[in-house]
Backbone as JSON Lines, residues from 0, in Angstrom:
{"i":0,"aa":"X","n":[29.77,0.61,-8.7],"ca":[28.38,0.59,-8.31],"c":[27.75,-0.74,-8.74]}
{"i":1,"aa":"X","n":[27.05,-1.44,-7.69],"ca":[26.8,-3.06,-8.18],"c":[24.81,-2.08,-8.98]}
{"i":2,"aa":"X","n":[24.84,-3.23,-9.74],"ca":[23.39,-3.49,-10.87],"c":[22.91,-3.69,-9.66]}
{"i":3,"aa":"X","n":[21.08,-3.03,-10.55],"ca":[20.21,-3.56,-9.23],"c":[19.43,-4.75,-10.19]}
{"i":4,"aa":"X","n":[19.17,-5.95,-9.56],"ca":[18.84,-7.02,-9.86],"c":[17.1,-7.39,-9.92]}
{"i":5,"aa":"X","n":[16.93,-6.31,-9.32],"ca":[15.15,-6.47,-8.53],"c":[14.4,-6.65,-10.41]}
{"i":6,"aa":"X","n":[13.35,-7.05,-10.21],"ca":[12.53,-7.1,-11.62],"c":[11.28,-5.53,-11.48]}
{"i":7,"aa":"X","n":[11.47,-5.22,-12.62],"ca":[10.16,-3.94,-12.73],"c":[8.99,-4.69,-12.54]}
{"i":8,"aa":"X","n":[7.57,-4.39,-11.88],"ca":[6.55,-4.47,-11.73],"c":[5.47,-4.57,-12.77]}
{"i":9,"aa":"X","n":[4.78,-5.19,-12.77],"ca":[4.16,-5.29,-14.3],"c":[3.39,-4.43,-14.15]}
{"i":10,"aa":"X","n":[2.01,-3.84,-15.37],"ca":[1.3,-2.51,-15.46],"c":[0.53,-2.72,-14.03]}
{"i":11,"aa":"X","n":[-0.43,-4.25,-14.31],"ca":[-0.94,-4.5,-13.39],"c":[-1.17,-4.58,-11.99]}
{"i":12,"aa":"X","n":[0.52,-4.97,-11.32],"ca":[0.51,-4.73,-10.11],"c":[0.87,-3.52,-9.7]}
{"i":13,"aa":"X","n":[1.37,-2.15,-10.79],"ca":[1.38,-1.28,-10.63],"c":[0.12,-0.27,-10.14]}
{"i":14,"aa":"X","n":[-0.65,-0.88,-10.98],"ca":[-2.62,-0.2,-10.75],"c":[-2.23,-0.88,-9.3]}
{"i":15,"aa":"X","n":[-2.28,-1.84,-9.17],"ca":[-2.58,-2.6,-7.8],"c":[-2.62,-1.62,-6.98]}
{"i":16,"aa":"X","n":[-0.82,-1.27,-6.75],"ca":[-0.26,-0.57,-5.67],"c":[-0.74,0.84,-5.84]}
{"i":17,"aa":"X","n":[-0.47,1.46,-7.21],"ca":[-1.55,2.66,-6.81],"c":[-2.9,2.62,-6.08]}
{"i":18,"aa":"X","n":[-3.99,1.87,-6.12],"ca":[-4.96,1.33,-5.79],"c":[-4.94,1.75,-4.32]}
{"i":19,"aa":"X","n":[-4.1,0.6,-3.77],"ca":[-4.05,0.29,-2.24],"c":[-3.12,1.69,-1.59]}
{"i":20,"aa":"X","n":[-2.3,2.28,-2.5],"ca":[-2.37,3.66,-1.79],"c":[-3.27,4.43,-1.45]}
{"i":21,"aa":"X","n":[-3.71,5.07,-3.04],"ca":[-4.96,6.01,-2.4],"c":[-6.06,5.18,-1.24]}
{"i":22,"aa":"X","n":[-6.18,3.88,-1.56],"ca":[-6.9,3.39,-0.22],"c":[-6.79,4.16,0.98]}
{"i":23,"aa":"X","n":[-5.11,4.02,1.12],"ca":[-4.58,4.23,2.59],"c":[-4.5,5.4,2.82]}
{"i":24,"aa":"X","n":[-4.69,6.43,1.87],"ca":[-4.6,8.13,1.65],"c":[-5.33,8.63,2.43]}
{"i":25,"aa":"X","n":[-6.81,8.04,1.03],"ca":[-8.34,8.45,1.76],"c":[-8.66,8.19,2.99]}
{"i":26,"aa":"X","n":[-7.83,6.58,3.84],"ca":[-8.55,6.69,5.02],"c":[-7.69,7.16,6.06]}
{"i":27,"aa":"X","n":[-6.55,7.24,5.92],"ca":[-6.08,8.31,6.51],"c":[-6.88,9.86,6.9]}
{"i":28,"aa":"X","n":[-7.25,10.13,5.65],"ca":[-7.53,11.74,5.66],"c":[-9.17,11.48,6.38]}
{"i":29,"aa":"X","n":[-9.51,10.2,6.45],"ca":[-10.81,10.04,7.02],"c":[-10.44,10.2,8.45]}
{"i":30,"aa":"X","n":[-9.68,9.25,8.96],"ca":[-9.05,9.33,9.83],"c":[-8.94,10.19,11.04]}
{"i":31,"aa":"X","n":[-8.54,11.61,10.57],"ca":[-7.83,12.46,11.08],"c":[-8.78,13.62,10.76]}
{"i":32,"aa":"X","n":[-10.25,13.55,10.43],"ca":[-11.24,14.41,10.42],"c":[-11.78,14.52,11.53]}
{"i":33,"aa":"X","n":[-12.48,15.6,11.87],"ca":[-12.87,15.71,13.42],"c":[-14.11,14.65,13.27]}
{"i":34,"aa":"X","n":[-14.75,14.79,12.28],"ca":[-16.47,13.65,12.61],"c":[-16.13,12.29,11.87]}
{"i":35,"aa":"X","n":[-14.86,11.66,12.34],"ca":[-14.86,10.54,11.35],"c":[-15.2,9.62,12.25]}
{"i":36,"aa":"X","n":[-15.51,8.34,11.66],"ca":[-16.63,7.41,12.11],"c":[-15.57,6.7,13.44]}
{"i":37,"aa":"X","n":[-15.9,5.79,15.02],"ca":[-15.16,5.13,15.37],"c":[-14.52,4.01,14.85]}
{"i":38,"aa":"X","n":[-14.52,3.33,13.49],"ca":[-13.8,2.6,12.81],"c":[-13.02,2.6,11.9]}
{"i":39,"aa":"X","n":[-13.33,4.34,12.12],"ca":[-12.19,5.02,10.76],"c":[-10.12,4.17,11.55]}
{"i":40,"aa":"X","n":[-10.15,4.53,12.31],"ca":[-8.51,4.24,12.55],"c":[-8.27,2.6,12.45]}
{"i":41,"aa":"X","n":[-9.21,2.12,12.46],"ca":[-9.54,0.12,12.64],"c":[-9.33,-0.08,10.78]}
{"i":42,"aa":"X","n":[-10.1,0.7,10.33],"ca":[-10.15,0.5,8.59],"c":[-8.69,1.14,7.77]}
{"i":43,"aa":"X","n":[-8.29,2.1,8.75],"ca":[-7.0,2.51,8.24],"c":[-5.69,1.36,8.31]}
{"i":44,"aa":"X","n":[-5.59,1.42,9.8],"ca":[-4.93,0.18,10.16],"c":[-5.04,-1.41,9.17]}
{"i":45,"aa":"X","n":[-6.24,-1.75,9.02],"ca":[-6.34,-2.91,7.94],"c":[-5.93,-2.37,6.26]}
{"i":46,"aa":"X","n":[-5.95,-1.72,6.08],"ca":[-5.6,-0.9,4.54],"c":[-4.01,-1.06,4.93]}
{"i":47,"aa":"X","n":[-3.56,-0.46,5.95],"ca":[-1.78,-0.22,5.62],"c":[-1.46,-1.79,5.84]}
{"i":48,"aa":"X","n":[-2.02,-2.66,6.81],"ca":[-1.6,-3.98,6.8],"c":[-1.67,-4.67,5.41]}
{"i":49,"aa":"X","n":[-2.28,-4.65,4.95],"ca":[-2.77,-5.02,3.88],"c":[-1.94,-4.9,2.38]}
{"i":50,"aa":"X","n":[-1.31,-3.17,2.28],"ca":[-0.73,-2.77,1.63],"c":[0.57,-3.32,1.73]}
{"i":51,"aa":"X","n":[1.1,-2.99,3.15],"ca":[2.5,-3.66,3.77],"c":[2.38,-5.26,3.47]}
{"i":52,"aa":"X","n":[1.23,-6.48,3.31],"ca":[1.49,-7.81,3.05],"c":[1.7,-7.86,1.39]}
{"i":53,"aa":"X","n":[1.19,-6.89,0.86],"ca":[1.34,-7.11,-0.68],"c":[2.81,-6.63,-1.21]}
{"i":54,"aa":"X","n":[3.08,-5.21,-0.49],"ca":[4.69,-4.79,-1.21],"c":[5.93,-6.06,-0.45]}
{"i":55,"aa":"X","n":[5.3,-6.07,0.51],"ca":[6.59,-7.31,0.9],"c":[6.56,-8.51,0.49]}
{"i":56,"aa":"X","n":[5.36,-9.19,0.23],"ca":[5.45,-10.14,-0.82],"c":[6.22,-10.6,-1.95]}
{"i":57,"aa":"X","n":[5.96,-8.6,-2.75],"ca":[6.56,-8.75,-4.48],"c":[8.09,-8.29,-3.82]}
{"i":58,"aa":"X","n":[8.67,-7.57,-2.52],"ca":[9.71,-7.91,-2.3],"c":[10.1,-8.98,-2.42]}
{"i":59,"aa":"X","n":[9.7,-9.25,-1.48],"ca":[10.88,-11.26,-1.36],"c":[10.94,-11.92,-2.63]}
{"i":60,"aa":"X","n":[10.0,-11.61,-3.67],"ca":[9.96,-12.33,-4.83],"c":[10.91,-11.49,-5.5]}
{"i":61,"aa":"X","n":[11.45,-10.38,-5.16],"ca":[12.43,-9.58,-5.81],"c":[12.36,-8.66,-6.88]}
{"i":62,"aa":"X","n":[10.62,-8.28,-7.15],"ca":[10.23,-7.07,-7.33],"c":[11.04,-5.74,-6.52]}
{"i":63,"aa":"X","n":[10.94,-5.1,-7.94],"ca":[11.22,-3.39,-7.5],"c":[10.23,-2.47,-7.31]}
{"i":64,"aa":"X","n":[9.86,-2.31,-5.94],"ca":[8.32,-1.66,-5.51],"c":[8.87,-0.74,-5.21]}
């Protein structure tokens, strides 16, 4: 079995990524409410982009996200 090489995440970018989850949780669940606003799926969409530019980032740098 090969070692995994990736580096652990520091506390900080750990809050981060918790952070920008529940972001993407809440607007999800906004989302998918019957009276949610017409920019609810526009604000969701920018939250997961957003989330997705940060974990692939600390990928390529060879973070373990």
């Amino acid at each position: 079995m090969t070692e995994d090489k990736r580096i652990p995440l520091h506390y900080l970018d750990k809050r981060t990524l918790k952070y920008w989850n529940t972001v993407v949780d809440n607007l999800a669940d906004k989302a998918r409410s019957k009276d949610a606003s017409p920019s609810a799926q526009q604000d969701l969409w920018r939250a997961q982009a957003q989330l997705k530019k940060i974990t692939s980032r600390w990928r390529s740098k060879g973070y373990l996200v």
